[in-house]
C-alpha positions as CSV (number, residue, x, y, z in Angstrom):
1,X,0.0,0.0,0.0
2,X,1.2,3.7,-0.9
3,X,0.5,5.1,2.0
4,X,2.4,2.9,4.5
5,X,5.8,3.2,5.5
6,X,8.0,0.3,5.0
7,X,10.4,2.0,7.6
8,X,10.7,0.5,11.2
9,X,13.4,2.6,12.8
10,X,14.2,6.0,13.1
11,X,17.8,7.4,13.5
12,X,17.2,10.1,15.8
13,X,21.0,12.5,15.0
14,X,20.5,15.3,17.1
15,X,23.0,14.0,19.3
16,X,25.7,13.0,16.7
17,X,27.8,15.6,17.2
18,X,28.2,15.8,20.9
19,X,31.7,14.3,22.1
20,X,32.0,11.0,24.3
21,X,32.9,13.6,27.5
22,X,30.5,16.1,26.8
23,X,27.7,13.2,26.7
24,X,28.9,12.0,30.3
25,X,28.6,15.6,31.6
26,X,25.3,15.7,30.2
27,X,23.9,12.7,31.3
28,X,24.6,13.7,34.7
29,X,23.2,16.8,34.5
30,X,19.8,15.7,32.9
31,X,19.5,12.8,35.5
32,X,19.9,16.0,38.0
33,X,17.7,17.4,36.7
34,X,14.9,14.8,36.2
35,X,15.5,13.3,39.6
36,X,14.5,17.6,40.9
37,X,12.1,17.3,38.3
38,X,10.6,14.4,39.9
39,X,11.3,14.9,43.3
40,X,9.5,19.0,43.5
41,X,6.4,18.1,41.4
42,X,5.7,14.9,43.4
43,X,6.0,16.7,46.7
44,X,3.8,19.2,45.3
45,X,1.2,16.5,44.7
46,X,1.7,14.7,47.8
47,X,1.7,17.7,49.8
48,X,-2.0,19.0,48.2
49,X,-3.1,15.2,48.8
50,X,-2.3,14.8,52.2
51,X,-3.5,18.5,53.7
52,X,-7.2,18.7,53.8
53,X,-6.6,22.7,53.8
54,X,-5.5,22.8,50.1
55,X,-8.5,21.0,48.6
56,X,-9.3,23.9,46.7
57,X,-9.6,24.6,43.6
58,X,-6.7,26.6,43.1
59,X,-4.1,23.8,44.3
60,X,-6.0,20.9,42.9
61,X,-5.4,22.7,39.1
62,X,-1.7,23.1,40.7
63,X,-1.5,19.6,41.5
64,X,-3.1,19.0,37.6
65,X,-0.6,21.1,36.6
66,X,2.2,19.0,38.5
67,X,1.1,15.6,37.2
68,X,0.7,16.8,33.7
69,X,4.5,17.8,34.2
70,X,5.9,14.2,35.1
71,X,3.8,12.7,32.3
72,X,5.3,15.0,29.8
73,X,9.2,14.6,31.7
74,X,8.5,10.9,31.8
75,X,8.2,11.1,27.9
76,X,11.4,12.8,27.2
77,X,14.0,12.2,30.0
78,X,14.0,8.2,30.0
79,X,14.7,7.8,26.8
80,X,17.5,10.6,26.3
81,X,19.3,9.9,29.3
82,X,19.6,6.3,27.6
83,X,20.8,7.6,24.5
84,X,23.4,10.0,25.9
85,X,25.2,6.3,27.3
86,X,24.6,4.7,23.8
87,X,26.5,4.7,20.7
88,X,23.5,4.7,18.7
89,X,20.5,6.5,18.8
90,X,17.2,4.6,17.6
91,X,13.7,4.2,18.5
92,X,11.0,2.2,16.9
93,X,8.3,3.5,14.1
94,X,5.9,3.1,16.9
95,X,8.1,4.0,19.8
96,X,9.0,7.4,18.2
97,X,5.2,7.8,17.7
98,X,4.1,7.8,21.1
99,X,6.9,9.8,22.2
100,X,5.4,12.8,19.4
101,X,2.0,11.6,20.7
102,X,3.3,12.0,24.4
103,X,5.1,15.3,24.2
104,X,2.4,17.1,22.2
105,X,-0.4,16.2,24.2
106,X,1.8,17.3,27.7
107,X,2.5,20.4,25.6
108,X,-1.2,21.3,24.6
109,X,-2.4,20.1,28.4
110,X,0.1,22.5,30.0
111,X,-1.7,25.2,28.1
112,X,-5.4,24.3,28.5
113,X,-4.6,24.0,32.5
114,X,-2.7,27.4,32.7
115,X,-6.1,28.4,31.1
116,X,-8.0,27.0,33.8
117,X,-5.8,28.5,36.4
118,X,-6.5,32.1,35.0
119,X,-9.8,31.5,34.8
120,X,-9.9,30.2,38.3
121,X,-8.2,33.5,39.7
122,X,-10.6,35.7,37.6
123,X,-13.5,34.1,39.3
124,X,-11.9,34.4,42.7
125,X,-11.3,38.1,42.0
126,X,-13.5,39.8,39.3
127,X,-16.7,37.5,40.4
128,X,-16.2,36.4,44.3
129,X,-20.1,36.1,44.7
130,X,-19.9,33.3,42.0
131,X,-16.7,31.6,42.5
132,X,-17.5,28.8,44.7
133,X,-21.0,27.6,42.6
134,X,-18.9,27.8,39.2
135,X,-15.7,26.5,40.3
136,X,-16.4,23.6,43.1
137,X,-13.9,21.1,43.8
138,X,-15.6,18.9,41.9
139,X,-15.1,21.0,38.9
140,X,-11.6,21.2,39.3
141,X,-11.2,18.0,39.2
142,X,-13.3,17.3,36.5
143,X,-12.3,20.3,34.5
144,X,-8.1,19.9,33.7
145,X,-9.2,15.6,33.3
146,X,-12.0,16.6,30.2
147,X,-8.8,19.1,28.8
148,X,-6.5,16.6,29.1
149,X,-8.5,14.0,27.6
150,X,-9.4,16.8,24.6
151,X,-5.6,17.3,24.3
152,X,-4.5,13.9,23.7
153,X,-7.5,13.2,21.3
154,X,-6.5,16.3,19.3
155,X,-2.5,15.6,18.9
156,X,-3.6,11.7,18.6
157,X,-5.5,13.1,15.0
158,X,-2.6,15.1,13.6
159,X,-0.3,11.9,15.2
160,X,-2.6,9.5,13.2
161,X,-2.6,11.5,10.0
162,X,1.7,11.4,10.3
163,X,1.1,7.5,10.6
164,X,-0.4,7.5,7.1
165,X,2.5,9.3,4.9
166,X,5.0,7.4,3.1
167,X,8.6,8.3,4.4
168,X,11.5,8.4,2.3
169,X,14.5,8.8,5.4
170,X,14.3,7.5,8.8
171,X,16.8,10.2,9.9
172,X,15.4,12.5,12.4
173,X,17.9,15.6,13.1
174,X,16.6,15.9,16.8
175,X,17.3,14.3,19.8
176,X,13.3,13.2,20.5
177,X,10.2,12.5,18.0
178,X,8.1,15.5,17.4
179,X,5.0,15.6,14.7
180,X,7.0,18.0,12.2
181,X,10.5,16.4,12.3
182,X,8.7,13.1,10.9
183,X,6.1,15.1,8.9
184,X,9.5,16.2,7.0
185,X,10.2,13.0,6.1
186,X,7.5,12.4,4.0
187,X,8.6,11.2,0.3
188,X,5.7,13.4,-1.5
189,X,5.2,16.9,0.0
190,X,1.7,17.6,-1.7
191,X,0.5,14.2,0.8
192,X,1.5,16.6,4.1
193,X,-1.7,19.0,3.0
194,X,-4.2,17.9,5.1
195,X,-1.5,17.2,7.8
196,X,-0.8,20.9,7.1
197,X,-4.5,22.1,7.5
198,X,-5.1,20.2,10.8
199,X,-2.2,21.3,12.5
200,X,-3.4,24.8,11.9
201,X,-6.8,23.9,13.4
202,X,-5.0,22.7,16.4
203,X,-2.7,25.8,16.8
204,X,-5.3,28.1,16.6
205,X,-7.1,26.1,18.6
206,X,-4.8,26.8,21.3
207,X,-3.8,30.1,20.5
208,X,-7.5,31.2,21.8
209,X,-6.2,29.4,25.2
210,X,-3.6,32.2,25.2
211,X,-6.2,35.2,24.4
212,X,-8.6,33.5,27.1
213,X,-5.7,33.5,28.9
214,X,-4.7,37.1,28.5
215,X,-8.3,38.3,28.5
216,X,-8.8,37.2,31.9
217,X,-5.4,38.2,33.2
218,X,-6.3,42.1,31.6
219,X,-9.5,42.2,33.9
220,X,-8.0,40.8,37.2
221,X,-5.1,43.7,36.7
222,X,-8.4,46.1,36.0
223,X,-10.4,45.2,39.0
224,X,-6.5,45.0,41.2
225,X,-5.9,48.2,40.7
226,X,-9.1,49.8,42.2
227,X,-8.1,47.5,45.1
228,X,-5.0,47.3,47.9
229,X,-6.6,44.2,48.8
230,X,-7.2,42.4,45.5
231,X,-3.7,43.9,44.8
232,X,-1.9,41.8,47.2
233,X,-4.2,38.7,46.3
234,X,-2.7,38.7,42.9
235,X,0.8,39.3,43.8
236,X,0.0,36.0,46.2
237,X,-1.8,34.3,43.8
238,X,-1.8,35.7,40.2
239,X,2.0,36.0,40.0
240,X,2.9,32.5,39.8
241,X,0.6,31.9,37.3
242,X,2.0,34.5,35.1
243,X,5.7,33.6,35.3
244,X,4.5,30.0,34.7
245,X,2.8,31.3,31.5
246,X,6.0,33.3,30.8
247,X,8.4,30.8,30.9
248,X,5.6,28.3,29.1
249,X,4.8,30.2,25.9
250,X,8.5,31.5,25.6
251,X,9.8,28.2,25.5
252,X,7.2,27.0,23.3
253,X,7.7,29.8,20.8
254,X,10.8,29.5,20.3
255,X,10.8,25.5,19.7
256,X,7.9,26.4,16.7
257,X,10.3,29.0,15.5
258,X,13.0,26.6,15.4
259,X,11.4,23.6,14.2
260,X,9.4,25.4,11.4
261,X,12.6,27.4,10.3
262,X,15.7,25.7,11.9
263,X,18.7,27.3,10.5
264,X,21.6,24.3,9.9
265,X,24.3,27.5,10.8
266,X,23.3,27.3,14.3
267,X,25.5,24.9,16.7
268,X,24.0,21.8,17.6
269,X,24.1,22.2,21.3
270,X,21.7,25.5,21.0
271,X,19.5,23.2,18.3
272,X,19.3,20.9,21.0
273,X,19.1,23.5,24.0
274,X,16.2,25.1,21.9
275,X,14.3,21.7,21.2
276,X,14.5,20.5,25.0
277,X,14.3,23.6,27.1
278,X,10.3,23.2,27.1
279,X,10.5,20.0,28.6
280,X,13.3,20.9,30.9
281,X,12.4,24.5,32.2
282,X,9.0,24.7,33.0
283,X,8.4,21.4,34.8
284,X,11.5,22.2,37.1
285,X,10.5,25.8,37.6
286,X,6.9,25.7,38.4
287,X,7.0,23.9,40.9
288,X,9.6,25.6,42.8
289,X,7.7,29.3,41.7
290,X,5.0,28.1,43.0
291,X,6.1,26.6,46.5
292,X,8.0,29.5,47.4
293,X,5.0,32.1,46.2
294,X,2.2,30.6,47.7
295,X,2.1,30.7,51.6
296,X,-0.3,28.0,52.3
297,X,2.1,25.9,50.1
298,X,5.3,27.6,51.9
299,X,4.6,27.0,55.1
300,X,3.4,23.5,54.8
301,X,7.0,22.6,53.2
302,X,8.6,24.3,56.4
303,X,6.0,22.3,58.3
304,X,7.3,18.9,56.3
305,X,11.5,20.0,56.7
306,X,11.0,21.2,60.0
307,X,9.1,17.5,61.1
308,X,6.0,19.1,62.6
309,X,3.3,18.3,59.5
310,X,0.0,18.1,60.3
């Protein structure tokens, strides 16, 4: 059949050109990391489980937030830390497919919670009188589980329609799978149309999560500024949630940039440094940002190192 790819393993490059040494360094750096990574956003979770005071709906979308984070980390760091202590760097048609499937989806679900969040702090703000009949506990849990679920079934389409194209090179010049990299491979262009069309649907699809997002953020900082009281509340609670969405959409932007128009003059390392720094920097920051912003949070981390938790 024309339309399925004879090839069963992908030759993922983007690490060719890093030295034996430099991989070593590496590898112990990104297991550091991952092992933070890990250790912040579970004790986040654990921490929201355990203390009946933080079942509210603003740190059970935090504790969404976290978990989305080690499902996208668990998708990335595994498998690079294995190739950075092997001499060659594959992964299986189907392998490198999940991984695309997997990083997208964490990608898109980061977005749709940090929407949730800034709706969550515009209700608690702007609308007090109707924040706790519109966003219950219930909701909150029910709310990031239907986006995620929407993600994944949205990057599983444009995933699906990648699936169907006939590749011609099973050399991928990244060090992880990602939708484009392998939509590049394709033998005929004019077949990567509708791949083309969808994955416009799904950008602007998230691209009104960011106007949502920017929307509600433009009324909380009207209604804050009437207000020393609301003021404070979003420098307590708002903040965060901005240099979250920062760091997020920077390091998103700059990986579209890079993938749609990757220039083959720029040094590997920054290639790769551009590629990865989604996956590394906000699920290692956010969690820090937001246990040392938020007192409820702060306090019950001293509690925990200081051996008197409740």
């Amino acid at each position: 059949m024309n339309n399925v790819s004879t090839i069963s393993l992908f030759f993922l490059s983007g690490l060719n050109e890093t030295s034996r040494n430099h991989r070593s360094a590496l590898f112990f750096l990104s297991l550091t990391c991952y092992c933070i990574t890990v250790l912040v956003n579970v004790a986040l979770i654990l921490i929201i489980i355990l203390d009946n005071q933080l079942h509210e709906p603003m740190y059970i979308l935090l504790c969404a937030f976290c978990i989305n984070a080690l499902y996208g980390t668990a998708g990335f760091y595994p498998k690079f830390l294995w190739d950075l202590l092997s001499p060659v760097h594959v992964i299986s048609y189907s392998g490198c497919f999940l991984q695309a499937q997997v990083l997208y989806s964490f990608a898109c679900s980061d977005l749709s919670i940090l929407a949730l969040m800034a709706y969550d702090r515009y209700l608690a703000i702007c609308r007090p009188l109707k924040y706790h009949s519109v966003m219950s506990v219930q909701s909150a849990i029910k709310l990031p589980c239907f986006f995620w679920l929407t993600s994944f079934f949205i990057v599983a389409v444009n995933i699906f329609l990648t699936s169907r194209l006939r590749l011609c090179s099973p050399y991928i010049n990244r060090p992880f799978c990602v939708n484009w990299s392998i939509v590049s491979l394709a033998c005929f262009p004019n077949e990567t149309f509708s791949i083309g069309i969808v994955a416009n649907i799904t950008i602007i699809i998230y691209i009104f999560h960011g106007v949502f997002i920017v929307w509600s953020y433009m009324y909380i900082i009207k209604r804050c500024i009437k207000s020393i009281e609301n003021r404070a509340k979003f420098m307590q609670t708002c903040f965060p949630h901005l240099i979250s969405l920062s760091t997020f959409i920077v390091t998103i932007m700059i990986d579209i940039i890079n993938n749609r128009l990757s220039s083959r003059d720029l040094p590997e390392t920054l290639q790769n440094f551009i590629a990865m720094e989604f996956l590394v920097i906000p699920p290692l920051m956010n969690p820090l940002i937001y246990g040392y912003k938020l007192t409820k949070i702060r306090c019950r981390i001293i509690d925990v190192l200081t051996f008197h938790f409740k």
